[in-house]
VOGU-3710 file (C-alpha; in Angstrom, 3 decimals, decimal comma):
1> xxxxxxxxxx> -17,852/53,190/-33,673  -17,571/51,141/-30,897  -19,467/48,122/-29,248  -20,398/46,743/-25,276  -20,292/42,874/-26,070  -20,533/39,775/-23,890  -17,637/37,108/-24,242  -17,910/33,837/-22,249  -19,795/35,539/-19,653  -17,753/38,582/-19,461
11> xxxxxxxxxx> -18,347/42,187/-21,001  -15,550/43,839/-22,859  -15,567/47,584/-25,160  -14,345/47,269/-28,241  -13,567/49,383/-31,630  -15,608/47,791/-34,519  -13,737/47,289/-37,771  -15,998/46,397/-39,945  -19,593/44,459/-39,360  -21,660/41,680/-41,323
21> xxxxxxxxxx> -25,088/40,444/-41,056  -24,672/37,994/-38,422  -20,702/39,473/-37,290  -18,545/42,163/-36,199  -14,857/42,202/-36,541  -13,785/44,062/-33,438  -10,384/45,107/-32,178  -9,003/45,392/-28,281  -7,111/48,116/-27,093  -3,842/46,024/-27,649
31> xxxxxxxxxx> -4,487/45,601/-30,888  -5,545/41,877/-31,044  -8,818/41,235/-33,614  -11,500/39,352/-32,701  -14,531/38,030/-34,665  -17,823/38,435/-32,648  -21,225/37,162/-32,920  -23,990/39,977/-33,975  -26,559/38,422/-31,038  -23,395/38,979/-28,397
41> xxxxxxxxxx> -23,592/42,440/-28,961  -25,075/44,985/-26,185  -24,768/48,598/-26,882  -23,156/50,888/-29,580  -21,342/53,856/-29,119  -19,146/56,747/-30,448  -18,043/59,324/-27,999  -16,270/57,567/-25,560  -12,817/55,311/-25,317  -14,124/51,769/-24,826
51> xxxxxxxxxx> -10,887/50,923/-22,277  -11,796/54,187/-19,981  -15,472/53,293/-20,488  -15,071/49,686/-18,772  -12,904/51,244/-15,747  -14,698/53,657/-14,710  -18,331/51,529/-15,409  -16,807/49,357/-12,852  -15,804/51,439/-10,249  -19,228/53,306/-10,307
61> xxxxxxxxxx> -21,260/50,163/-10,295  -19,565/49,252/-6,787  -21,387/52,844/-5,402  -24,978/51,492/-6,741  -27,626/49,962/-3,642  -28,538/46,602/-4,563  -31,287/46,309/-2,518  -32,474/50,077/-3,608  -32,078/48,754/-7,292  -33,780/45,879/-6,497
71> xxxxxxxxxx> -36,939/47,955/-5,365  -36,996/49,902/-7,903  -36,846/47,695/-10,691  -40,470/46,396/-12,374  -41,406/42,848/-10,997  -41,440/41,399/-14,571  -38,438/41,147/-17,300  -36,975/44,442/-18,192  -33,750/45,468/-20,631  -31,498/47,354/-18,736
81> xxxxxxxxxx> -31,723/50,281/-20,573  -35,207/50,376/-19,576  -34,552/50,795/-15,527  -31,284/52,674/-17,036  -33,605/55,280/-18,090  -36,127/54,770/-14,364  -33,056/54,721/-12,064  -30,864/57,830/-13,652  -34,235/60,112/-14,059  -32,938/60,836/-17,950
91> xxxxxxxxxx> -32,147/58,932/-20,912  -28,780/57,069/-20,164  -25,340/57,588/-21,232  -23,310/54,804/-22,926  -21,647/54,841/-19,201  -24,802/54,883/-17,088  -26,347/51,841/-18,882  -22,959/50,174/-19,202  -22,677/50,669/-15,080  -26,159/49,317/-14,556
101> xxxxxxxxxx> -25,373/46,482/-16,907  -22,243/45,469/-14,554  -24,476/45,976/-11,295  -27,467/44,006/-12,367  -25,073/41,048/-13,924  -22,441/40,443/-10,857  -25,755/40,111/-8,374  -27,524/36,977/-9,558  -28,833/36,357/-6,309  -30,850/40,118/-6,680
111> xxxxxxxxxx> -31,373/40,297/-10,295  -31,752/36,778/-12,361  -30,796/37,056/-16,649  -33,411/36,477/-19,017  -31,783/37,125/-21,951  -28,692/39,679/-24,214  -29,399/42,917/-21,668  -32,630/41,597/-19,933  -33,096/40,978/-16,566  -35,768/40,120/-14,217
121> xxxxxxxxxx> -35,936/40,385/-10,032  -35,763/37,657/-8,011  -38,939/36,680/-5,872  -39,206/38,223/-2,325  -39,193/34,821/-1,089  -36,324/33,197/-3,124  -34,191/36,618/-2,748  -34,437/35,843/1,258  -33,009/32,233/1,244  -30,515/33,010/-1,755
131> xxxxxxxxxx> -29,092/36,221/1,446  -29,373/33,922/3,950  -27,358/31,735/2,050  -24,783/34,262/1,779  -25,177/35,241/5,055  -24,295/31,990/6,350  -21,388/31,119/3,730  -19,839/34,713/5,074  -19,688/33,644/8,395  -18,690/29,946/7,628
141> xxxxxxxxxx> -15,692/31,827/5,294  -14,632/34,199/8,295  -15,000/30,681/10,704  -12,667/29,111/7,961  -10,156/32,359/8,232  -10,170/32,132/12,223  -9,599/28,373/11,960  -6,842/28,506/9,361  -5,176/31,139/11,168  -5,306/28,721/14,472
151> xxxxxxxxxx> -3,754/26,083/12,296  -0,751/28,338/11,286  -0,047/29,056/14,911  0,002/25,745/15,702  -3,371/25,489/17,515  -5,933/22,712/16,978  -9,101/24,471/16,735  -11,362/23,431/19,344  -14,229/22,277/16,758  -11,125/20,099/15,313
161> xxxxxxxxxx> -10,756/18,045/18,265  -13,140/15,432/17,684  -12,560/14,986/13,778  -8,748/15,921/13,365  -7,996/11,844/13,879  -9,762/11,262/10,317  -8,219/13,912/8,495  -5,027/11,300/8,407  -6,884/8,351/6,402  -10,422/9,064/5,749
171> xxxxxxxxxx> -11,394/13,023/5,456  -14,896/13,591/5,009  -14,129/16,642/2,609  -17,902/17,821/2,911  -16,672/18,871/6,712  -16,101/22,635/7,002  -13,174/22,016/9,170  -11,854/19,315/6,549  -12,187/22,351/3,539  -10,389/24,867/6,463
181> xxxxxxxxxx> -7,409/22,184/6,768  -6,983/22,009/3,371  -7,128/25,769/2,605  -4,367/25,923/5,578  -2,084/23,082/3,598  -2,596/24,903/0,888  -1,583/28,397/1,890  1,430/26,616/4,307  2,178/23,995/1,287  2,714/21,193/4,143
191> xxxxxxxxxx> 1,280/17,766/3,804  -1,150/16,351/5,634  1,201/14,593/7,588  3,585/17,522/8,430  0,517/19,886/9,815  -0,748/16,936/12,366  2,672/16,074/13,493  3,332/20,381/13,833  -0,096/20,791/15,739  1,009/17,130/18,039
201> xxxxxxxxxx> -2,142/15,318/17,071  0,605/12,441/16,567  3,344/12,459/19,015  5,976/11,436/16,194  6,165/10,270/12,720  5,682/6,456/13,582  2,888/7,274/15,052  1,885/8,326/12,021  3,245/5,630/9,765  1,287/3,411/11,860
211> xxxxxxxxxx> -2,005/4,911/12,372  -2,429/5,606/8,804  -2,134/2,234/7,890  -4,579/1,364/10,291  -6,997/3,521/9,757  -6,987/2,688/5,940  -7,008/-1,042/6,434  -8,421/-1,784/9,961  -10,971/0,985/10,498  -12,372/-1,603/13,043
221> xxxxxxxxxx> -9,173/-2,161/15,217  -7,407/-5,494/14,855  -8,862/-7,336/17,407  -10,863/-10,260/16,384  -14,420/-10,950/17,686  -15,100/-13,810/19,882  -15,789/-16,587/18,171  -16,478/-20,830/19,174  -14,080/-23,231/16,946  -15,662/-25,972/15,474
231> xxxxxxxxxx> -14,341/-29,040/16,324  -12,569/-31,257/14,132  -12,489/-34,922/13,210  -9,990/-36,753/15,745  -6,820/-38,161/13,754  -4,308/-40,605/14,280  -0,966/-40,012/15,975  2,145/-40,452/13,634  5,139/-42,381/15,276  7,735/-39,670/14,060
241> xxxxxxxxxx> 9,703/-37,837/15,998  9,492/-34,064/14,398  11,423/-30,803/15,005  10,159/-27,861/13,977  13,392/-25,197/12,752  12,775/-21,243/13,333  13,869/-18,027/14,387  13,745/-16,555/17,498  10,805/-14,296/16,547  8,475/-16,721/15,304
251> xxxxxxxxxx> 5,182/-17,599/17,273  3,307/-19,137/14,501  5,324/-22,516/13,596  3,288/-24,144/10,707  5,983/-26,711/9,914  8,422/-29,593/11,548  10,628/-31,968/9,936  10,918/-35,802/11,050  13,550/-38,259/9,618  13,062/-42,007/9,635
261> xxxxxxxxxx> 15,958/-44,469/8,432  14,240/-47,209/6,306  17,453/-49,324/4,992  20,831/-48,069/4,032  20,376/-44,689/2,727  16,686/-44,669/2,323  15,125/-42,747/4,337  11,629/-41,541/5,055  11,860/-37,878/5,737  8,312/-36,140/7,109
271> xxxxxxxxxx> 7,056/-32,569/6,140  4,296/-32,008/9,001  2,053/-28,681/8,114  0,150/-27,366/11,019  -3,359/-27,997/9,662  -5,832/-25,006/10,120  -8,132/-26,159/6,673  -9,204/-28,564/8,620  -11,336/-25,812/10,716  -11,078/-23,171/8,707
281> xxxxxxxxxx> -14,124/-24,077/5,915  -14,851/-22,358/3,077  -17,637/-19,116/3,854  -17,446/-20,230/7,770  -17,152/-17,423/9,466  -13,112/-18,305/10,132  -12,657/-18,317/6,819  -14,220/-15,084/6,353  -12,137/-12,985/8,842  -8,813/-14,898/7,323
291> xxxxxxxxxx> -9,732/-13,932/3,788  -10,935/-10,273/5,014  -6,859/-10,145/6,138  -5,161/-11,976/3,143  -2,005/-12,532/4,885  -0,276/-11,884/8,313  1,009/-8,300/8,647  4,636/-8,169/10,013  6,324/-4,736/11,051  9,073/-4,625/13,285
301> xxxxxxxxxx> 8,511/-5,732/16,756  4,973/-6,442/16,145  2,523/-7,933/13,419  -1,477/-8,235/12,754  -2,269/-12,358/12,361  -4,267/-13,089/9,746  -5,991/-15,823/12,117  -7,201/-15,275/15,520  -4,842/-16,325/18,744  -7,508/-19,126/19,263
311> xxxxxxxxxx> -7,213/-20,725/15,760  -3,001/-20,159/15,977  -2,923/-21,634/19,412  -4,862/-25,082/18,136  -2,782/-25,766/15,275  0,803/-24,195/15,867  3,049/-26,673/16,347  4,433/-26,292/19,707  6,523/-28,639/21,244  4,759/-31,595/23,473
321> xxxxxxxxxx> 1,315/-31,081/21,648  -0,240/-33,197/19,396  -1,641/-30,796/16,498  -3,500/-31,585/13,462  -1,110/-31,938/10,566  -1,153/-32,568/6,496  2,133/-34,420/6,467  4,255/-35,167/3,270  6,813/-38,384/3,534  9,136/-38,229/0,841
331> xxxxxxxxxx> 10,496/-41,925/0,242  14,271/-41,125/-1,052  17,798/-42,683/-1,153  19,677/-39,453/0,276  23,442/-40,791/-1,524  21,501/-40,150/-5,155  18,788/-37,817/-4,674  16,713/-40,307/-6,049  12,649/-39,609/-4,680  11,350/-42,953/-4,573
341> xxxxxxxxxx> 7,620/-42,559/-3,640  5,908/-39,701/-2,032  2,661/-39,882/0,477  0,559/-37,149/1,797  -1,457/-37,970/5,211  -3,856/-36,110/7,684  -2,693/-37,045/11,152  -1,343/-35,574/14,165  2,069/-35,221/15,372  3,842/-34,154/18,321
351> xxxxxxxxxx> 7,085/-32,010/17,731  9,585/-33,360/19,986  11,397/-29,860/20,440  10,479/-26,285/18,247  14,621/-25,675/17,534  15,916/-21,860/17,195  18,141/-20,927/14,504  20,370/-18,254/16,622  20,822/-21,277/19,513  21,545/-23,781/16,787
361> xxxxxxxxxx> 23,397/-21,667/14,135  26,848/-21,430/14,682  26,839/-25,703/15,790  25,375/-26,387/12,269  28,198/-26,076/9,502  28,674/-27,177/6,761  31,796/-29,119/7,547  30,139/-30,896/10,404  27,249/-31,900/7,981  29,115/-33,577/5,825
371> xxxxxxxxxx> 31,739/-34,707/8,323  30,134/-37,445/10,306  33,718/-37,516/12,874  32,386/-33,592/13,356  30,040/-33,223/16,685  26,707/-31,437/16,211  23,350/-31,048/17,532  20,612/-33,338/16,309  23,053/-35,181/13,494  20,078/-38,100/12,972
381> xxxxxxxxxx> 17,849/-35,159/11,337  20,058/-32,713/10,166  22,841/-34,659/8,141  19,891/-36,467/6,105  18,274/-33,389/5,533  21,232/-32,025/4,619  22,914/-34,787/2,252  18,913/-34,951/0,391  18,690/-31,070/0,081  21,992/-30,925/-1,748
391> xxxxxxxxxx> 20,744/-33,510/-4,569  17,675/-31,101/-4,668  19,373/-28,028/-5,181  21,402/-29,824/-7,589  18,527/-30,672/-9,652  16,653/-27,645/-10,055  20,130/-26,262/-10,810  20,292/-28,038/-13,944  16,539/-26,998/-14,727  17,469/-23,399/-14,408
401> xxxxxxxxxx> 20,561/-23,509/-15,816  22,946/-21,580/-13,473  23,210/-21,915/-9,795  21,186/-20,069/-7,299  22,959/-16,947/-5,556  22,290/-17,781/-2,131  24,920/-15,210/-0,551  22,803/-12,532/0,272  22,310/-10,797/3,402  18,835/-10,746/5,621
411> xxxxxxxxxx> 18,245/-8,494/8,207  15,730/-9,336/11,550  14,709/-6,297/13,285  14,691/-6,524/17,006  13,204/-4,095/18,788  14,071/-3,645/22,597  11,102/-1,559/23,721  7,383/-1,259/22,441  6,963/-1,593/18,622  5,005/2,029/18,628
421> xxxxxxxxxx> 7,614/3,813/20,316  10,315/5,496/18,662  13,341/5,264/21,420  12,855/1,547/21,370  16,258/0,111/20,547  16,768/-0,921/17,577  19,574/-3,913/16,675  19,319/-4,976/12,884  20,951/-8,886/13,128  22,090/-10,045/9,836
431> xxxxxxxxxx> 21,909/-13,532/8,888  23,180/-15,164/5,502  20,744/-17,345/3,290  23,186/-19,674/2,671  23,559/-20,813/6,379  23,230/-24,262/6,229  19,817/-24,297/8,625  17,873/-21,949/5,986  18,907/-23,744/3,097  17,564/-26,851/4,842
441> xxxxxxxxxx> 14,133/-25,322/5,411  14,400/-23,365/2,348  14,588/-26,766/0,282  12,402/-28,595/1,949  9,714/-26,234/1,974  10,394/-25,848/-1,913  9,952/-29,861/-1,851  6,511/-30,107/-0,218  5,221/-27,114/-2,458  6,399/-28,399/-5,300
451> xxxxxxxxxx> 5,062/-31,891/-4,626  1,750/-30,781/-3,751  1,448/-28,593/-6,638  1,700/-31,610/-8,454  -0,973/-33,570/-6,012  -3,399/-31,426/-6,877  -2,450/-31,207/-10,498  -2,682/-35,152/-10,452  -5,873/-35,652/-8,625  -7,534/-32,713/-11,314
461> xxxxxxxxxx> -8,222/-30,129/-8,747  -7,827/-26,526/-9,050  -5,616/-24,364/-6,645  -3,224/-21,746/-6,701  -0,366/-22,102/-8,272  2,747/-19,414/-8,489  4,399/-19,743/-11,792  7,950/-17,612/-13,670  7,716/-17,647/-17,034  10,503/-14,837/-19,290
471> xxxxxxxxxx> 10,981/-13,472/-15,967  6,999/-13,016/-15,250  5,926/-14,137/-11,652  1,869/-14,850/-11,932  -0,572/-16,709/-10,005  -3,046/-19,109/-11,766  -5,574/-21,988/-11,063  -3,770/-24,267/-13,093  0,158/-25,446/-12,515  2,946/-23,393/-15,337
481> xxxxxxxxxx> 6,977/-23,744/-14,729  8,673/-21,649/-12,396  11,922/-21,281/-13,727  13,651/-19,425/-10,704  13,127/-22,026/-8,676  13,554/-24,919/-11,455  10,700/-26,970/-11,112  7,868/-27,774/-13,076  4,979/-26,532/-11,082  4,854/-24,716/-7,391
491> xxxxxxxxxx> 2,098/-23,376/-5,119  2,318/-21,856/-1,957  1,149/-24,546/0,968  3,332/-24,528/3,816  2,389/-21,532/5,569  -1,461/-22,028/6,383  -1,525/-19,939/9,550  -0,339/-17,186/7,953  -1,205/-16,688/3,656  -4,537/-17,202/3,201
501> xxxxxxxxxx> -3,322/-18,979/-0,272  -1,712/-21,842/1,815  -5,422/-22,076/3,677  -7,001/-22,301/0,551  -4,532/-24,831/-0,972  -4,374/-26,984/2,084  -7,897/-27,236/1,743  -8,167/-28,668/-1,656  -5,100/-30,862/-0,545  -6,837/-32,633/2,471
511> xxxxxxxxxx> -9,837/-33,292/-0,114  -7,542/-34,827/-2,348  -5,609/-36,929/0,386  -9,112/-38,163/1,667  -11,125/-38,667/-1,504  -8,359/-39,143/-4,369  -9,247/-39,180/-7,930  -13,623/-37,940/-6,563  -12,259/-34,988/-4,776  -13,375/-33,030/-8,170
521> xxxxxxxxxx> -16,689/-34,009/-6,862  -15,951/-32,589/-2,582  -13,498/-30,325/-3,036  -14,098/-26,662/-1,517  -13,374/-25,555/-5,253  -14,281/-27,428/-8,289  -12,633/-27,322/-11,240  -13,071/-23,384/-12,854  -14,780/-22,101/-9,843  -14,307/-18,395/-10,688
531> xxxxxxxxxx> -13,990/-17,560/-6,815  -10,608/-18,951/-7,187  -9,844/-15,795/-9,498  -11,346/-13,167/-7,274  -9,215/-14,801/-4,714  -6,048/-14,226/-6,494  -6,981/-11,143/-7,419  -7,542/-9,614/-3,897  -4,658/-11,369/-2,705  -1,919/-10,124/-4,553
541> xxxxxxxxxx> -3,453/-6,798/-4,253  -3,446/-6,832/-0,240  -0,303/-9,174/-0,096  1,708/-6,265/-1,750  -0,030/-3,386/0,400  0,483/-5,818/3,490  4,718/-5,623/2,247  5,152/-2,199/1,139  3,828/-0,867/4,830  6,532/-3,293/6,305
551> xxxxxxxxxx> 9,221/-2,013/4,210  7,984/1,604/5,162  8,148/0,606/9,027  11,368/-1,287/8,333  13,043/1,506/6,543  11,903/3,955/9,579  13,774/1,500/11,854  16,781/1,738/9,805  16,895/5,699/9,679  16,398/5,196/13,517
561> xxxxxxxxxx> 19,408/2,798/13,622  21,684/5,137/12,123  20,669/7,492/14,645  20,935/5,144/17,527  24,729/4,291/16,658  25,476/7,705/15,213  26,751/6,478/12,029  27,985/8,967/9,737  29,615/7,304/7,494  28,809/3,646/5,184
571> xxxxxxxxxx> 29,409/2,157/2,584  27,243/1,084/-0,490  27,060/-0,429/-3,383  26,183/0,498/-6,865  23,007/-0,855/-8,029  22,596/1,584/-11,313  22,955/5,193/-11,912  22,882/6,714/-8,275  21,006/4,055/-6,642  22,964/2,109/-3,871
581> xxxxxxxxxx> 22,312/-0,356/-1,275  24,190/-0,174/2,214  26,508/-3,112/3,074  25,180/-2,431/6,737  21,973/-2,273/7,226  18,745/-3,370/4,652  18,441/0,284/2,610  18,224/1,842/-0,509  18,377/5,488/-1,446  19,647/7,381/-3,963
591> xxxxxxxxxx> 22,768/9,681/-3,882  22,604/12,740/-5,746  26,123/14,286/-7,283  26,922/10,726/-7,326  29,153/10,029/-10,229  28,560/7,292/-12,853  30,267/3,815/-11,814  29,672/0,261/-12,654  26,633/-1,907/-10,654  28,899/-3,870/-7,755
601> xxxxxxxxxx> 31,362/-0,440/-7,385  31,755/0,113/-3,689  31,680/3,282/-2,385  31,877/5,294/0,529  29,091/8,018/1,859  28,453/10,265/4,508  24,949/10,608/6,187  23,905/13,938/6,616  20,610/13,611/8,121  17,188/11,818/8,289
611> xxxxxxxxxx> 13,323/12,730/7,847  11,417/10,162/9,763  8,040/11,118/8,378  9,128/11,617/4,371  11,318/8,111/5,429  14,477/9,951/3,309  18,075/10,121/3,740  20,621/12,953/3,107  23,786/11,219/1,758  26,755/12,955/-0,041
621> xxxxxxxxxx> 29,314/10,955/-2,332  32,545/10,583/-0,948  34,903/8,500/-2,972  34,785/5,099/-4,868  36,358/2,449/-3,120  39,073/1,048/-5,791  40,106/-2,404/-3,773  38,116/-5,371/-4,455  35,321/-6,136/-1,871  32,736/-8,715/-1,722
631> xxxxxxxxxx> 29,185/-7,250/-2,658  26,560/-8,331/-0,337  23,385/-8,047/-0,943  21,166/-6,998/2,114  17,469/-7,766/1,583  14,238/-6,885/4,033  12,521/-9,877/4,466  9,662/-10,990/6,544  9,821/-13,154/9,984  9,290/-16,905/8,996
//
């Protein structure tokens, strides 16, 4: 005996073993044993093989006319061996009513199931839509064929044109073109990427690069709306003399030093912070497009500002204006390091000249710092600077408990040519963080964050702070250590124009410097504001997306550079396993077949070839370089 059953919505012919009151124990053609519910059941039958039953039901229930069946069958519920018995003229066979059974159950949109074997038709009206339906998903499948096909010959279809720019970022996958492009990535197995750059809807991978990050982040465009500045309270004019210290690339200078010989080695020595809190107010509407931005966006040859030109142009601190300025003098005796009083003040100050590092660099040694018989540029600021910075350094030193490794290597990227073109030239300049002008800036600007970290701490205002604790960087409202650097609290406040942080910091600094101990009562944030918190949150989430798109963009410049000077051959060192870092140029990669050295081995590699959309590098091992070598440690690293 045999049985016709239904099995998660599929029929299957099977031998019966033995049966139950509620179950059958079947078994398949293979062999396998199956228990099956009594109320699955469909038909029963003896005198044919259940495996030739099922092929042959199937093939004939192609032949039957769905819209003839549909006439013919009653208007209310019917079993199937019921219009079996109707459509064949006779009582069925086991093969007729299996047939029918397939027919009636693979058209839903004829024939809708009522129940085990029973069926009923589908309403004149309903049955029209439910074809029409089909009708049109046909011809929107044969559209999808025709388009796909396009796309594999490398044709934009024309319906494509005036969506195709989307697919990059934002695809509306509802689109019928969008679920044709995806079919065709599919079937091709190329990225998104690779089809747009095959069919030239991007003339070249940075094109790409860039437009995808743009689309994501500035759907809008970059450009800021026009908007009227406030104007500010007028301030006094300091009688300093500051300099402000960059590279060449810099266009927003936030900071200048000024030096001021008191008596004998005492000196007054003036941090001047171009002052944009002092326009920028909390929920203005400048503060709203800075903390929509979260930070400046650098790239090679070009960058986003987090501020509009207007708002840069009032408060960078060019050279023969008086800007707006929180300034930090730093009462010290430069021959001990001692700090002998510290002062914050809102006033203006006019930078005598903004100094370039690569004009300046190679005058400014270390042996003409601390050799006063040595000529130099600008000895009256830099030899103070100097001579306090070392006690500093020093200090923290001791607080972290080794010295600071300040001998890696930094790479600028100039660009001769537009920043969105490819063929641009590209010239990596390296620079070493222990020059003497960056570890002057670099110490100073650890000074004024450090000592307004504790401001704030001491005048009970929340801000926020940047903290290292067992090798954990986090940002918090209140002040923790920061044991990297070595000092006992640190916040981010020197760069105002650019880290919307520093804006918010500055802020609750100027309320501090103009109200003291009842700034808790004025400040833009009170004590546990929980804004502070969403702050920090969206920061650090945007700060990091803002930095991994410039390391993409900067590691597309460096495959380009290789290319450019037809390099073939570098060498690396070992960072672990097969992970190395060029001595040449700022880039990691791996190097497969790579044996297993030591972290600091040098060793030599060829370059085989570059994919500027995947941003990868072929490299194959060469040898080990056995001779000692210094290791250098090439970073990326944003323009100041």
């Amino acid at each position: 005996m045999y049985v016709v059953f239904e099995d998660n919505g599929q029929f299957k012919a099977e031998k019966i073993l033995s049966e139950a009151d509620t179950s059958l124990q079947v078994e398949s053609a293979s062999g396998k044993r199956s228990k099956i519910k009594r109320n699955n059941t469909i038909f029963f039958f003896d005198n044919q093989s259940p495996l030739t039953l099922m092929d042959e039901a199937r093939q004939l229930a192609e032949d039957i006319d769905l819209e003839f069946l549909w006439e013919c069958a009653p208007q209310q519920e019917f079993q199937v061996e019921e219009l079996a018995r109707d459509y064949f003229g006779h009582e069925p066979t086991i093969l007729e009513k299996t047939t029918l059974l397939l027919r009636l159950h693979g058209a839903p949109v004829y024939f809708h199931r009522k129940g085990k074997g029973q069926y009923r038709p589908a309403p004149p009206d309903i049955l029209k839509a439910a074809l029409a339906a089909l009708e049109k998903k046909q011809k929107q499948a044969e559209q999808q064929a025709a388009w796909i096909e396009e796309i594999k010959q490398g044709m934009v279809p024309e319906a494509f044109k005036p969506v195709i720019s989307t697919f990059l970022a934002k695809p509306d996958k509802n689109l019928q073109e969008w679920k044709a492009f995806s079919q065709a990535m599919d079937e091709t197995g190329e990225t998104i990427e690779q089809i747009l750059l095959r069919l030239k809807v991007y003339p070249h991978p940075l094109a790409i690069h860039r437009e995808k990050f743009l689309a994501l982040n500035f759907p809008k465009g970059t450009r800021f709306k026009d908007i009227t500045l406030p104007a500010i309270a007028d301030l006094p004019l300091a009688e300093v003399e500051p300099y402000s210290v960059d590279d060449m690339f810099t266009t927003e200078i936030d900071d200048a030093f000024s030096v001021h010989q008191e008596n004998g080695s005492v000196y007054n020595i003036g941090i001047h912070i171009a002052a944009p809190a002092l326009m920028v107010e909390r929920d203005s509407e400048l503060d709203k497009l800075a903390r929509d931005r979260m930070s400046t966006v650098y790239m090679p040859g070009d960058k986003i500002p987090m501020q509009p030109d207007s708002v840069i142009n009032t408060f960078s601190l060019i050279a023969g204006k008086p800007t707006p300025v929180v300034s930090l003098y730093i009462k010290a005796n430069i021959d001990t390091g001692e700090i002998l009083s510290s002062e914050t003040r809102l006033e203006k100050v006019c930078v005598q000249e903004n100094l370039r590092t690569n004009l300046i660099d190679h005058l400014i040694t270390v042996e003409s710092l601390e050799d006063e018989s040595l000529p130099m540029p600008y000895p009256f600021l830099f030899r103070p600077l100097w001579k306090l910075g070392q006690h500093l350094k020093t200090a923290r030193e001791v607080i972290r408990g080794k010295p600071e490794n300040n001998s890696r290597v930094e790479y600028s990227f100039v660009l001769d040519g537009p920043a969105d073109d490819p063929n641009a030239v590209i010239n990596l300049a390296p620079r070493r963080r222990d020059a003497p002008l960056d570890l002057i800036v670099a110490e100073f600007m650890l000074l004024a964050n450090t000592q307004w970290a504790g401001f704030l701490n001491d005048n009970g205002l929340p801000g926020i702070f940047r903290s290292q604790q067992a090798g954990r960087t986090r940002m918090s409202t209140h002040p923790l250590p920061h044991e990297t650097i070595g000092v006992p609290y640190y916040a981010w406040c020197t760069s105002p124009l650019r880290r919307y942080v520093d804006l918010i910091n500055q802020s609750q600094i100027i309320a501090a410097a103009q109200h003291g101990v009842s700034a808790r009562l004025v400040a833009p944030f009170k004590p546990k504001d929980a804004d502070l918190y969403a702050i920090i949150g969206a920061f650090e989430s945007q700060y990091t997306l803002w930095g991994e798109f410039q390391s993409r963009l900067e590691r597309f410049w460096c495959l380009r550079w290789f290319e450019q000077q037809q390099v073939t051959r570098v060498e690396a060192t070992v960072l672990r396993d097969n992970l190395v870092r060029f001595n040449n140029a700022p880039f990691v990669t791996t190097i497969n077949g790579m044996p297993e050295l030591e972290r600091g081995s040098i060793v030599e590699i060829d370059l085989m070839g570059s994919n500027l959309l995947d941003l990868t590098l072929d490299c194959q091992y060469v040898r080990q370089i056995e001779q000692e070598a210094p290791v250098p440690h090439a970073t990326e690293v944003s323009p100041s």
